[in-house]
C-alpha positions in Angstrom: 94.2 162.2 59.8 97.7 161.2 59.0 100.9 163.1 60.1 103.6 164.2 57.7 106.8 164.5 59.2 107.6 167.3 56.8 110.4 167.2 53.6 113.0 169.1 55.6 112.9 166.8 58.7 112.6 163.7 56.5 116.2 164.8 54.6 117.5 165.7 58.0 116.8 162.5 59.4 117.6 160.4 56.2 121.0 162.7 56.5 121.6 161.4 60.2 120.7 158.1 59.7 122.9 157.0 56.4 125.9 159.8 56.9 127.3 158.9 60.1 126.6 154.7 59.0 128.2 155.5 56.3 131.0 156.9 57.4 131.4 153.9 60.4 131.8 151.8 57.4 134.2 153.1 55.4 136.2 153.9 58.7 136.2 150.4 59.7 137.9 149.4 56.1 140.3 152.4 56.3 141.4 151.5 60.1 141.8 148.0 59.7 143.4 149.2 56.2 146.1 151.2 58.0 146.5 149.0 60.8 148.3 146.3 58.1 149.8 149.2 56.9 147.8 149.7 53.5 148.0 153.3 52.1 144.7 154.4 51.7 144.3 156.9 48.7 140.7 157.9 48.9 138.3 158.6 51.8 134.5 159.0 50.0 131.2 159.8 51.4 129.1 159.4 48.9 130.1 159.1 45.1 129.9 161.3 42.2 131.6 164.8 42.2 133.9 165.9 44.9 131.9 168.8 47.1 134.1 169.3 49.8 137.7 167.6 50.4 140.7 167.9 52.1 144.0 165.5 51.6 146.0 164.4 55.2 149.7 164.4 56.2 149.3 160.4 54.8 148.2 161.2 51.2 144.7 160.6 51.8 142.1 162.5 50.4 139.0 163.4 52.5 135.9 163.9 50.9 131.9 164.7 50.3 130.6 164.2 47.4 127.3 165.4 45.9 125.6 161.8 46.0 125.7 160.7 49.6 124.0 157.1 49.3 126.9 155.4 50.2 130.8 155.8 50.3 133.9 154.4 49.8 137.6 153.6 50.5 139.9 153.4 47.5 143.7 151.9 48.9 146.5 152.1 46.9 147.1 149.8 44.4 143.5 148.9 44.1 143.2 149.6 40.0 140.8 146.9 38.8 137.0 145.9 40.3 138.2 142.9 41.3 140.9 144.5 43.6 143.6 141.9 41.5 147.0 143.0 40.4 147.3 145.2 37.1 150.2 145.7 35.0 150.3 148.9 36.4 150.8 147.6 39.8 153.6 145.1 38.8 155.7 148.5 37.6 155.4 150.0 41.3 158.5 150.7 43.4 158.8 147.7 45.7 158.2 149.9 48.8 155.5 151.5 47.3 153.7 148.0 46.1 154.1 146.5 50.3 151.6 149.8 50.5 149.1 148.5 48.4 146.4 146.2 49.1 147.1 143.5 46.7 150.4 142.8 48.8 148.8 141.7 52.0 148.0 138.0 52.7 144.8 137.0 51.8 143.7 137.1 55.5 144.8 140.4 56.1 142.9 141.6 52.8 139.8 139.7 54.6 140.0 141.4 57.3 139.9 144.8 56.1 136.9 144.1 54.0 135.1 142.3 57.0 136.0 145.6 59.1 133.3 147.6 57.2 130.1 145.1 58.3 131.3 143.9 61.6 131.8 148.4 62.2 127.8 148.3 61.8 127.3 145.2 63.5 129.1 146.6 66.9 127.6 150.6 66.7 124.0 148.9 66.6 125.3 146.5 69.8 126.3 149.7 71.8 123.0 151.7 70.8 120.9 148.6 71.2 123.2 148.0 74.7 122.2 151.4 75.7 118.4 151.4 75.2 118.3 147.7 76.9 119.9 149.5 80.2 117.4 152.0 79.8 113.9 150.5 79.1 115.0 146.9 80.5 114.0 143.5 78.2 110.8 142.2 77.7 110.9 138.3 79.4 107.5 137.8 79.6 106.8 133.3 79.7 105.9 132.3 76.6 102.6 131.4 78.9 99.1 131.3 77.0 96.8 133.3 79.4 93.9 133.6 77.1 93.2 132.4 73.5 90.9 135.3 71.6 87.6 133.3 70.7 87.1 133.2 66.9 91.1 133.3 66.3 93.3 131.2 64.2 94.7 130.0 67.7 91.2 129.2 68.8 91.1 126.9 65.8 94.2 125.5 65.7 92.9 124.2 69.4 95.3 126.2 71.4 94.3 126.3 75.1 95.0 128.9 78.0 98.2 127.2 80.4 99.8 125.9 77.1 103.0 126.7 77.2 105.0 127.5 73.9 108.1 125.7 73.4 108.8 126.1 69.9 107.9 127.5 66.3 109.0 126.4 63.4 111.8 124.4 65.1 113.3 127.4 66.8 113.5 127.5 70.3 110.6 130.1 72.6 112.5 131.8 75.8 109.4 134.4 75.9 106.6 135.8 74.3 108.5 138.5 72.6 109.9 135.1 70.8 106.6 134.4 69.7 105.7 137.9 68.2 109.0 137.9 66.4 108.1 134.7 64.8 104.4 135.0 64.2 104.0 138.3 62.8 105.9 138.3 59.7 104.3 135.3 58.9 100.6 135.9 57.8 98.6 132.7 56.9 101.6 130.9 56.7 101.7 127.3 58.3 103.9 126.6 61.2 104.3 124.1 63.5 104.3 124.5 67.2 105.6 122.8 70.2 103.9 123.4 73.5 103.9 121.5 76.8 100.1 120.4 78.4 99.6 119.6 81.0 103.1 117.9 81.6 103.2 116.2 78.1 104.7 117.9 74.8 102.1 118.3 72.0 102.1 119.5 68.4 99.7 121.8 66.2 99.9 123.2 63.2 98.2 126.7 63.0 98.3 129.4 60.2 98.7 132.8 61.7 95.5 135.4 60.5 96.4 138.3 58.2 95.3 141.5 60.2 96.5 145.0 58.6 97.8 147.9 60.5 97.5 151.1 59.7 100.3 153.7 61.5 99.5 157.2 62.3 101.7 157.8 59.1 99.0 156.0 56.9 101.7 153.3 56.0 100.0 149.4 55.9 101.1 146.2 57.1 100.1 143.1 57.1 101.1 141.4 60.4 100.6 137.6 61.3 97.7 137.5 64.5 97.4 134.1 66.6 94.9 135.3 69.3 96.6 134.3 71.9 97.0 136.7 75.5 100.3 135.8 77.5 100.8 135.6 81.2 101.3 139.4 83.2 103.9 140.8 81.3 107.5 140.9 82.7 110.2 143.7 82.6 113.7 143.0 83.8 116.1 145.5 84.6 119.2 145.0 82.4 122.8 146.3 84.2 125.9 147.2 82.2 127.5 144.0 82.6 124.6 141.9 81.2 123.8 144.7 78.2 126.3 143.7 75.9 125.0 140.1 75.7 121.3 140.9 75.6 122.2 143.4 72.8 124.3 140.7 70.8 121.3 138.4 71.5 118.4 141.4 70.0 121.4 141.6 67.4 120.9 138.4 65.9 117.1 138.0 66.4 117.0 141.2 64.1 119.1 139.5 61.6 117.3 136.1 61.6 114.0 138.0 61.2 116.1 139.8 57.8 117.3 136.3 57.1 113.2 135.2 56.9 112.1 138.4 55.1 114.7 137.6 52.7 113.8 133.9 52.4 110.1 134.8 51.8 110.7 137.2 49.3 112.7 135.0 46.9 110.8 131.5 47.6 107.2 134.0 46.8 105.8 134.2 50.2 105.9 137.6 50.5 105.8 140.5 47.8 108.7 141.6 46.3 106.8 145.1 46.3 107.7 145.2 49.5 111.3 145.8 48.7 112.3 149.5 49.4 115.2 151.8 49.0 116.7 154.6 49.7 113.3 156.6 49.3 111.9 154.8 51.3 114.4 154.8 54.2 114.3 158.5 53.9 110.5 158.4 54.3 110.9 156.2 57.4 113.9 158.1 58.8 111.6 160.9 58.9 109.0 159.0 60.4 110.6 158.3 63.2 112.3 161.2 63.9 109.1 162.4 64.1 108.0 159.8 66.9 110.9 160.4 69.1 114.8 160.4 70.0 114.7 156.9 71.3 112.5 155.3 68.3 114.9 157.3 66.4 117.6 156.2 67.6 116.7 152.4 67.7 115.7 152.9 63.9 120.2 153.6 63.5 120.7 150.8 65.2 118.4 148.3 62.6 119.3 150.0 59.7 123.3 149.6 60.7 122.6 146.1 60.9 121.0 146.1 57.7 123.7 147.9 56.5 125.9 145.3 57.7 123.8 142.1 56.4 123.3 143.4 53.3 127.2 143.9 52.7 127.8 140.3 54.0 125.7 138.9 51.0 127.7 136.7 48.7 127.2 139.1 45.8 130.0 140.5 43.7 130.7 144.5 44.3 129.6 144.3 48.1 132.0 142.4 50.9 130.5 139.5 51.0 131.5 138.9 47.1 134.7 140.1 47.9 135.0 137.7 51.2 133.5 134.7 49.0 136.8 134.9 46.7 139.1 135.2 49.0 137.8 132.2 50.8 137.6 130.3 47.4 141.3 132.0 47.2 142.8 130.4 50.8 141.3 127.0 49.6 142.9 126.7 46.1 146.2 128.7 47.6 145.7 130.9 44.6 143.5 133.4 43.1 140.4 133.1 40.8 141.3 134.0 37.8 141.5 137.6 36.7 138.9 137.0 33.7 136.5 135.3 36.1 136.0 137.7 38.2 136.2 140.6 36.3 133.1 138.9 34.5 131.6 138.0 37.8 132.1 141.3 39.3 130.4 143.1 36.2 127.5 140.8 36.5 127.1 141.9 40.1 127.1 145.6 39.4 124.4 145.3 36.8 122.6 143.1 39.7 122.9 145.7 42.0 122.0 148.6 39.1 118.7 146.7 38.6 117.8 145.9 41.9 118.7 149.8 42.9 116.0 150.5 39.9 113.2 147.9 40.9 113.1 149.2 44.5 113.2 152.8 43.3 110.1 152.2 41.7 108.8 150.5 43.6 109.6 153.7 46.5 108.1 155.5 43.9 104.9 153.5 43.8 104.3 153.6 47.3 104.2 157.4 47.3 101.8 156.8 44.8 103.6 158.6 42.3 102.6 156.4 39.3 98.8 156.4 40.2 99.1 160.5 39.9 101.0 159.9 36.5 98.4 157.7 35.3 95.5 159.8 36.7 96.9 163.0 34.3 97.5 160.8 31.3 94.0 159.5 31.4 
């Protein structure tokens, strides 16, 4: 029997998780914003209708509004999608235009849109930081102990003392390395580097497809090798080694979004596998229902998802904005207006579309369309 975390604790916990990220975000734009002394005219959690505002000594105006998936800064001066110049800017008293956001050097301007990722990127280090110091880190030798008879690794011809040196040219420093690797990799073909008996060897091995099923009744196909490592090995992580450990979990969990990614566009992997906010909710619930620390460690991915997503090259997000102004500092002057007016209209209706397709496809993992179909017929 599956559990159901329940619809009010799956809001709750969809609440907790996106709210507060949300608002690191935008914080981290508005900060850096203020520091280089841009005026900052609007302070949004979520977009639509205002809900619930206030406006600050400074001008600012705080506030919630009734559709809280996502947020937003608005600085002074910034009139156009493309954040560029209006006519309407040029007529500004010329105190009031240094305010603005156009003004600033185009490294200052970088700076404050880089804020909003590299905000995500350091509150998942801290949580991630803090759970390391807790539970230690898994260092287990990337040692084969057993190979499972039967198993793709028993094929392949993998042997117990092997030692695993790499996968798919990246470098093994434990068998967590090699779970990371394997598992989102189902019957694909990889090459592997291990050291017998003194002497470095290759083999190519496809990982089995084995499904899991979660006490949620969510699937998964995971990559299985069949292979048992040495006794596992827990070290105890101190406050002064944390914050590299968690910058070094930090950027395993963005390489393995890196290769989800990469799979998904070069048709390795389903693009039904794409989900959105729906989903996140669903999850959210999920694990608030598991416990505080899963919980908890759930904020720290999705802030870094939060953060790689923004860091795409894609017009409307950071990274689109970031991606001009390093085009910008090369040519020591602006795209054109035109250009990225056009190119910034072409992202939102990327971002429009791909906001539908994963709503459906939320939609279809709830199994909402099989119901529909069911009454029709």
């Amino acid at each position: 029997m599956t559990e159901n975390p329940g619809i009010i604790l799956t809001i709750l916990a969809f609440a907790l998780v996106i709210g507060p990220l949300v608002f690191i975000h935008e914080m981290g734009h508005y900060l850096v914003g203020r520091f280089f002394g841009v005026h900052a005219e609007v302070f949004s959690i979520g977009f639509g209708k205002e809900i619930k505002g206030w406006t600050d000594r400074r001008g600012t105006r705080w506030k919630l509004a009734w559709m809280p998936l996502g947020g937003y800064v608005r600085f002074a001066g910034d009139m156009s999608p493309a954040s560029q110049p209006t006519q309407e800017w040029l007529t500004l008293p010329p105190e009031q235009r240094a305010r603005t956001f156009q003004a600033k050097p185009v490294w200052q301007r970088a700076l404050i849109v880089l804020a909003g990722p590299a905000v995500n990127f350091l509150v998942a280090i801290i949580i991630l930081a803090g759970l390391l110091m807790v539970n230690g880190e898994d260092r287990t030798p990337a040692v084969i102990k057993a190979v499972q008879p039967g198993s793709a690794a028993a094929q392949a011809g993998f042997l117990p003392g092997d030692t695993l040196q790499q996968i798919a040219g990246r470098d093994i420093d434990s068998f967590g390395d090699v779970v990371r690797i394997v598992k989102p990799r189902p019957g694909e073909l990889l090459d592997f580097q291990i050291l017998r008996g003194g002497r470095v060897q290759n083999i190519v091995a496809a990982p089995g497809v084995e499904v899991e099923k979660d006490r949620f009744g969510n699937t998964y196909k995971m990559g299985l090798l069949g292979l048992m490592p040495v006794e596992p090995v827990r070290v105890s992580i101190n406050l002064l080694e944390a914050p590299a450990a968690a910058v070094r979990q930090t950027g395993q969990i963005m390489q393995m979004m890196v290769d989800g990614l990469g799979q998904i566009i070069t048709g390795r992997r389903s693009v039904k596998e794409l989900g959105g906010p729906l989903k996140i909710a669903q999850v959210s619930g999920e694990m608030a229902n598991i416990g505080p620390e899963t919980f908890i460690f759930f904020i720290a991915l999705i802030s870094i998802n939060l953060g790689f997503i923004n860091l795409l090259p894609v017009p409307m997000l950071d990274g689109g904005h970031l991606l001009f102004y390093a085009i910008e500092a090369v040519r020591r002057k602006p795209v054109s207006i035109m250009a990225q007016e056009w190119a910034f209209r072409s992202g939102l209706l990327v971002l429009l579309t791909l906001m539908v397709f994963v709503t459906f496809n939320d939609l279809s993992s709830f199994g909402v369309w099989d119901r529909l179909s069911g009454l029709i017929g």
